[in-house]
C-alpha positions in Angstrom: 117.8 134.7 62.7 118.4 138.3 63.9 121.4 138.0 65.0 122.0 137.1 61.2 120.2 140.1 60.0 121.9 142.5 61.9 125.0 141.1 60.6 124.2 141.2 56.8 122.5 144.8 57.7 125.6 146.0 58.7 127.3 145.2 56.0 125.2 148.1 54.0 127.3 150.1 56.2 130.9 151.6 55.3 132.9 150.4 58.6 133.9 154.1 59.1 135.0 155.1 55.6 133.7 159.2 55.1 133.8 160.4 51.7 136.5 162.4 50.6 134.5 165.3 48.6 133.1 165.9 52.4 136.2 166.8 53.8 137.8 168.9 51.5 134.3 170.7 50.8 134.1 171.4 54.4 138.0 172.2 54.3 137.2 174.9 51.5 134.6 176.5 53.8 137.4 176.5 56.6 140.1 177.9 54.4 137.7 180.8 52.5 136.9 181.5 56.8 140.2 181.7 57.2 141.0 184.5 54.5 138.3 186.5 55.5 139.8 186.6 59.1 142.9 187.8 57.9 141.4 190.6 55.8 139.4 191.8 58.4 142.0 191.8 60.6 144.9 193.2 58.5 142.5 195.8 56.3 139.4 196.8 58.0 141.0 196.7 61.7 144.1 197.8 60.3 145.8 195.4 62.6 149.4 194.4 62.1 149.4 190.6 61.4 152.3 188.1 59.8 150.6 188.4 56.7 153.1 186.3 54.8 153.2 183.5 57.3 149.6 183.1 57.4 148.9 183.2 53.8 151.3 180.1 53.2 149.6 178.6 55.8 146.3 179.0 54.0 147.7 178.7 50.7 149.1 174.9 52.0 145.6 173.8 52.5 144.0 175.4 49.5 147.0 173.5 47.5 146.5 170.4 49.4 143.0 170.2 48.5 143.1 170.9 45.1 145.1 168.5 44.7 142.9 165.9 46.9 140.1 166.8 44.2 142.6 166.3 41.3 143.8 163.3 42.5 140.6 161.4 43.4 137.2 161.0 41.9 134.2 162.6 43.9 133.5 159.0 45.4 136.5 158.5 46.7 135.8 157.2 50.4 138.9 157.2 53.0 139.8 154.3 55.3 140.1 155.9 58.9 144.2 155.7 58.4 144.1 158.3 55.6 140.9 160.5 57.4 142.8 160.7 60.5 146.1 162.3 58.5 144.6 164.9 56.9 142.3 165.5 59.8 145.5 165.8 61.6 147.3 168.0 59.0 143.7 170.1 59.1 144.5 170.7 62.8 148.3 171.6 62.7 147.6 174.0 60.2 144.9 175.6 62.2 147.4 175.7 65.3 150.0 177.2 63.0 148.0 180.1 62.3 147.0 180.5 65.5 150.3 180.5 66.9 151.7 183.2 65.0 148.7 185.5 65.7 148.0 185.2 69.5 147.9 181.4 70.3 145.0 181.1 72.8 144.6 184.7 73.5 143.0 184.6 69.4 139.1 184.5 69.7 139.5 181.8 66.9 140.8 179.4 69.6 138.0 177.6 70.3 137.2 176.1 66.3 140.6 173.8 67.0 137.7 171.4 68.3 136.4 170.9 65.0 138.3 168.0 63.8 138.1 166.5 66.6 134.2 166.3 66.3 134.3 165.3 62.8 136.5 162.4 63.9 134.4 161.7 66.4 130.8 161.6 64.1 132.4 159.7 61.7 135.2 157.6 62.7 136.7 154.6 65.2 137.2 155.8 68.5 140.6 155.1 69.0 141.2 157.4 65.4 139.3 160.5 67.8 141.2 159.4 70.7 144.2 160.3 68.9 143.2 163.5 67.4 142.5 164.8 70.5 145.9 163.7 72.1 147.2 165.9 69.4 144.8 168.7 70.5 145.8 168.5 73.7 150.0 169.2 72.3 148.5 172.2 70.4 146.7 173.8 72.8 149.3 173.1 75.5 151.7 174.7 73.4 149.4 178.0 71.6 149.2 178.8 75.6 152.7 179.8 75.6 152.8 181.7 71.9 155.7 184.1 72.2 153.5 185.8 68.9 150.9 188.7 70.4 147.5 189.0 69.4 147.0 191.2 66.6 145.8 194.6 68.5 146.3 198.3 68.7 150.1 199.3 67.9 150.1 201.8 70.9 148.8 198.9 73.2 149.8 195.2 73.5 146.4 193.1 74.7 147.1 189.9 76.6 145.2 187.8 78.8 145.7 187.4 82.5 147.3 183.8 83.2 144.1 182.7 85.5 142.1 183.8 82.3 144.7 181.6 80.2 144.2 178.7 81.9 140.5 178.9 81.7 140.3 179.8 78.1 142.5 176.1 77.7 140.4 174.6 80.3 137.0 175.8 78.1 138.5 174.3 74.5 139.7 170.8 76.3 135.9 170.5 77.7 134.3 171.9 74.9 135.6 169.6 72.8 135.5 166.8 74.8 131.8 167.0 75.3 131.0 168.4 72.0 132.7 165.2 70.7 131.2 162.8 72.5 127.8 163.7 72.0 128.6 163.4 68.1 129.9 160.2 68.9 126.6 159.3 70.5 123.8 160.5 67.8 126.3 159.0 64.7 126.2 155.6 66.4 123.0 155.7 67.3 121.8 157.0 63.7 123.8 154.1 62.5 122.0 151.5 64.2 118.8 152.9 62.7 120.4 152.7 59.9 121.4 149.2 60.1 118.3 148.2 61.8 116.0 149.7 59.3 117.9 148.0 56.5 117.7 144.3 58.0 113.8 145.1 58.3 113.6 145.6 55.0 115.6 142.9 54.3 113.0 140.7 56.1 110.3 141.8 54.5 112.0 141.7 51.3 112.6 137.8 52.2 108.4 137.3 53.5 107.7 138.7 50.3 109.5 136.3 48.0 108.4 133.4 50.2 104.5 135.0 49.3 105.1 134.8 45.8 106.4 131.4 45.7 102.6 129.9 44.5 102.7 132.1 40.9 106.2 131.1 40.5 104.7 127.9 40.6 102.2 128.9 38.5 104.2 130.0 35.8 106.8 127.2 35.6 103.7 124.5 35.7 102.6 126.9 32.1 105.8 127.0 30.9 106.6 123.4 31.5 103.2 122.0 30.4 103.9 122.2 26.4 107.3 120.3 26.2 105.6 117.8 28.7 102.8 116.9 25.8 105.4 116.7 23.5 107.1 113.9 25.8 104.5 111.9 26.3 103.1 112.2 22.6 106.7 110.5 21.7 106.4 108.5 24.8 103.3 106.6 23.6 104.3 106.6 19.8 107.8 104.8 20.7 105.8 102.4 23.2 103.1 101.4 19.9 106.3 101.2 17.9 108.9 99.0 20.6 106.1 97.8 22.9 106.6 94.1 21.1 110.4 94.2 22.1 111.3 93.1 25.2 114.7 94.9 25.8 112.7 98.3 25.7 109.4 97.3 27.2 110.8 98.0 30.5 112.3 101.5 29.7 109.4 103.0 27.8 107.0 101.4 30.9 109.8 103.9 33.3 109.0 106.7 30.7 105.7 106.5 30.5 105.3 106.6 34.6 107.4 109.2 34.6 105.9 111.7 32.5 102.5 110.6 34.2 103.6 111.6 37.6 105.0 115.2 35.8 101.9 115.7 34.7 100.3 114.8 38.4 102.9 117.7 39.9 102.3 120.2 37.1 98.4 119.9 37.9 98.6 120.3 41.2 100.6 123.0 41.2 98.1 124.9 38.8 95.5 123.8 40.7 96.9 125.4 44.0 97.3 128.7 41.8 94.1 128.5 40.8 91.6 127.2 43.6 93.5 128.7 46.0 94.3 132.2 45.2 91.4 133.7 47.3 92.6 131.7 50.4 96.0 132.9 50.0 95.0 136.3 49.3 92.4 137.3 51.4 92.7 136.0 55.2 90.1 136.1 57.7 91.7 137.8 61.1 91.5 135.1 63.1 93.3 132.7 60.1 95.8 135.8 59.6 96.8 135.3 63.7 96.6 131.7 63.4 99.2 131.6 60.7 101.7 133.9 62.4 101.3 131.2 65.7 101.2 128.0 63.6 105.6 128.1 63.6 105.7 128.3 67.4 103.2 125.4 68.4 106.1 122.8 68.5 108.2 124.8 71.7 107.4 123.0 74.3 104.8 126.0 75.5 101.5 125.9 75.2 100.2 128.4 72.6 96.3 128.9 73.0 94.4 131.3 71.3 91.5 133.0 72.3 88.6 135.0 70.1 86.9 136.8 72.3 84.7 138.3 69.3 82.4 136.1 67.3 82.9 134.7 63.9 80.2 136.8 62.6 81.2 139.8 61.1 84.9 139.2 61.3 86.9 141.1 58.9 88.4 139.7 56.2 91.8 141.4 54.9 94.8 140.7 52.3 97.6 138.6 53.6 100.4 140.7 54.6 103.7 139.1 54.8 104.5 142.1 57.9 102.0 141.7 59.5 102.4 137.4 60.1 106.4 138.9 60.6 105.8 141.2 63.1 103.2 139.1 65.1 105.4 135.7 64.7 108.1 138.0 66.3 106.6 139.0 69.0 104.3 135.5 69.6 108.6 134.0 69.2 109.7 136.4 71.7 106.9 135.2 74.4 107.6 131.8 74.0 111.2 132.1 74.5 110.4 133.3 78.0 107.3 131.8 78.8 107.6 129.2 81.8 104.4 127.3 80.4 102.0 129.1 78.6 101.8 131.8 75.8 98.0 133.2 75.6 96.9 135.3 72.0 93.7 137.2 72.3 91.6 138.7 69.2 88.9 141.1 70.0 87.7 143.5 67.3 84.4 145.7 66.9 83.1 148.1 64.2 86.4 150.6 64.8 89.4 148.7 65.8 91.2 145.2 65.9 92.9 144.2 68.4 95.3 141.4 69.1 96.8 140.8 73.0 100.1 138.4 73.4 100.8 137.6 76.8 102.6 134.7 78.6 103.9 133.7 82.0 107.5 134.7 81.8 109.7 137.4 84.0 108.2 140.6 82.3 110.1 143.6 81.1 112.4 144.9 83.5 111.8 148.3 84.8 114.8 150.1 83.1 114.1 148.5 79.7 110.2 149.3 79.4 111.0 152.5 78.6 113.0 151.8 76.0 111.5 148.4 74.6 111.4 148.4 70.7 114.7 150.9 69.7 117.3 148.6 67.9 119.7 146.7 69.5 117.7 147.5 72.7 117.1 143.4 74.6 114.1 143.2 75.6 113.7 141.3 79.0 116.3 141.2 81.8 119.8 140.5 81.2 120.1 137.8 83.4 117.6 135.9 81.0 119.0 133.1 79.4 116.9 133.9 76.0 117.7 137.6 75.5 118.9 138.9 72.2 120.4 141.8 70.6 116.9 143.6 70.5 116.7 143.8 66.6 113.6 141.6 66.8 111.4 143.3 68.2 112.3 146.5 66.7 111.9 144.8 63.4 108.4 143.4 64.1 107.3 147.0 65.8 108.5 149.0 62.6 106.8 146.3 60.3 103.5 146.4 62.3 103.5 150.1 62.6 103.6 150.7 59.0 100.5 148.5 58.5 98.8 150.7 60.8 98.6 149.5 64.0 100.0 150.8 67.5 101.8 148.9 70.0 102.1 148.9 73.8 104.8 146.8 75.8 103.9 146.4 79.5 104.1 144.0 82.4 100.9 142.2 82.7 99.3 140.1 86.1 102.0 136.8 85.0 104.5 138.1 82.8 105.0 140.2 79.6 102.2 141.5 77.9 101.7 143.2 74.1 99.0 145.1 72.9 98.4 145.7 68.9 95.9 147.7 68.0 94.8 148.5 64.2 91.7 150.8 63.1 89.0 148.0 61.4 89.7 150.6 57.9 93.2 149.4 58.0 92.6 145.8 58.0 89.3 144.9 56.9 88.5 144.9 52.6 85.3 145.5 52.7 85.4 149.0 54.3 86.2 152.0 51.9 87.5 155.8 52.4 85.8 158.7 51.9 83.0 156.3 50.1 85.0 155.6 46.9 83.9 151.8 46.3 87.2 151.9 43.9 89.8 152.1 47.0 89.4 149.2 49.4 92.1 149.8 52.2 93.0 146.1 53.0 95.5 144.4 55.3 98.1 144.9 52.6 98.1 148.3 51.6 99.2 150.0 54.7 102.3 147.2 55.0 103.4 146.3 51.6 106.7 147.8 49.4 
């Protein structure tokens, strides 16, 4: 089931696609840069500069995005194809006006990274891999600019050629490191991303499941009227026929029928009815019993132990995250446990308290650290069971929104989780501040 959920998470996601009104926004900034350079250079420095070569230069990209923005709606997303052209024409225009105003002896060297790192936040790898082959060309070749460096006319500046080859040492490094470490925080923002989405996606799913018993409810009411109406007809065509024998049999079928409609429909309103409390409002020890009750049929012994007496148990709203989140993590012990699978309740007047443990391989050392980030597997690689991680991370973020804290460690036998939630949190008869209108129940803390 998570493997599933990751998959239909990621399909919130855009495969890559970056929106166009990004770019040429951020093109914009580059370009205004760009004219401000040369005025600084050519009027305030005074500076001799190719003034008409560099203002078709900037002028190509100005024209290039208006037209972008003419062209397409603000919406417009590009497939990595497209994003890695004008990324591309983005960086050969930047090398062109570098080359005719110093090549790597500019100071403005250094921002030929930037596509590059945009690539890399935002696109496939072998798209950034590209990019910076074409980096490499342009900086190979702004090393050997026959164009000086815009200086003093009575002096001609120019950089030592052990200087050179650090300054094109510096930009190759820079941007190599700058664009992986983009690389690195976009993919692991967008594994949050998808793994926040699937756990809302599962509680979306425990939700609906909870309010299956008024859906009941309402089509037992809206069913119950033209059901009289059935078996009023019913019994007038069975005083009318009943004499005749070639309908005897058919009004008899009828008339059982409609009485066994009516048998659902009141059971169903009864279990709406009777039952709301009990669906409701949970004791704790019920509310850990439910989340175990799927898992009993494994093979693995699943004992529960109350170390805490019945007296004075608190009593809270049934939380479809919460049974999640511990089925989850009671699922992921029984998939390792050799035999058994021991849950522990113990609560008091501050805190509740609930301890899975079973006799499994434990959490390796490297993953401890670590245990409960998406896409992160939980137990050692070499298990048989492991997953893609999404589980637990899932079941943690569920739980921790209701208000409790967890703690993954290695326990005497094997694994070994600790959930902890403040009694205010999960108990409906305990209040805030003393207002008797705002009971903080099991549900509050956990449900959309």
């Amino acid at each position: 089931m998570t493997q599933s959920l990751s998959y239909e998470a990621k399909s919130f996601g855009l495969g890559g696609r970056i929106r166009l009104q990004t770019l040429i926004r951020l093109r914009w900034v580059g370009a205004i840069g760009q004219v401000l350079a040369v005025l600084l250079v050519h009027v305030w420095l005074d500076f001799h500069l190719p003034l008409l070569a560099a203002t078709v230069l900037i002028g190509a990209l100005a024209v290039v995005n208006v037209g972008l923005s003419l062209r397409y709606p603000p919406t417009y997303r590009l497939e990595p194809g497209p994003t890695l052209a004008l990324l591309s024409f983005d960086l050969s225009q930047m090398a062109g006006l570098l080359f005719i105003t110093g090549g790597l002896t500019n100071p403005f060297a250094p921002l030929l990274c930037v596509p590059v790192i945009i690539s890399s936040a935002s696109q496939p790898i072998r798209y950034t891999v590209a990019l910076g082959a074409l980096l490499l060309v342009f900086i190979s070749v702004l090393a050997f600019s026959p164009f000086p460096l815009p200086w003093y006319e009575d002096r001609r500046f120019f950089l030592p050629t052990e200087l050179l080859t650090g300054t094109w040492f510096a930009i190759l490094s820079m941007t190599a490191f700058a664009a992986f470490y983009a690389y690195r925080v976009s993919v692991e923002a967008n594994q949050l991303s998808d793994a926040l989405a699937a756990t809302e996606l599962v509680l979306q799913r425990e939700n609906h499941l909870s309010q299956l018993d008024g859906l009941a409810a309402a089509a037992a009411h809206e069913l119950g009227t033209p059901l009289a109406t059935i078996s009023v007809v019913a019994k007038e065509m069975q005083r009318a026929l009943g004499s005749d024998e070639r309908f005897t049999e058919d009004l008899q079928l009828l008339q059982s029928q409609t009485n066994r409609c009516k048998d659902i429909l009141r059971r169903l309103t009864t279990l709406s009815t009777e039952d709301e409390a009990s669906l409701r409002l949970l004791p704790f020890s019920s509310l850990v019993e439910e989340a175990m009750t799927p898992y009993r049929e494994f093979g693995i012994k699943l004992e529960l132990k109350e170390k805490s007496s019945r007296s004075g148990e608190p009593v809270g709203r049934r939380n479809a995250g919460i049974i999640y989140g511990l089925g989850n993590l009671i699922e992921n012990a029984v998939d390792y446990a050799k035999d058994r699978v021991t849950v522990t309740t113990e609560y008091d007047s501050l805190r509740l308290l609930v301890v899975i443990e079973d006799d499994g391989p434990g959490y390796s050392s490297d993953i401890l650290q670590r245990i409960g980030e998406p896409y992160v597997t939980s137990r050692s690689q070499y298990d048989s069971a492991g997953g893609l991680g999404l589980g637990l991370f899932i079941a943690k973020t569920l739980l921790e929104r209701s208000g409790a804290r967890l703690k993954f460690t290695n326990g005497n036998n094997g694994a070994k989780v600790i959930v902890e939630w403040p009694r205010s949190r999960m108990d409906a008869t305990m209040f805030i501040d003393g207002d008797t209108n705002s009971p903080i129940t099991a549900g509050n803390a956990g449900d959309n």
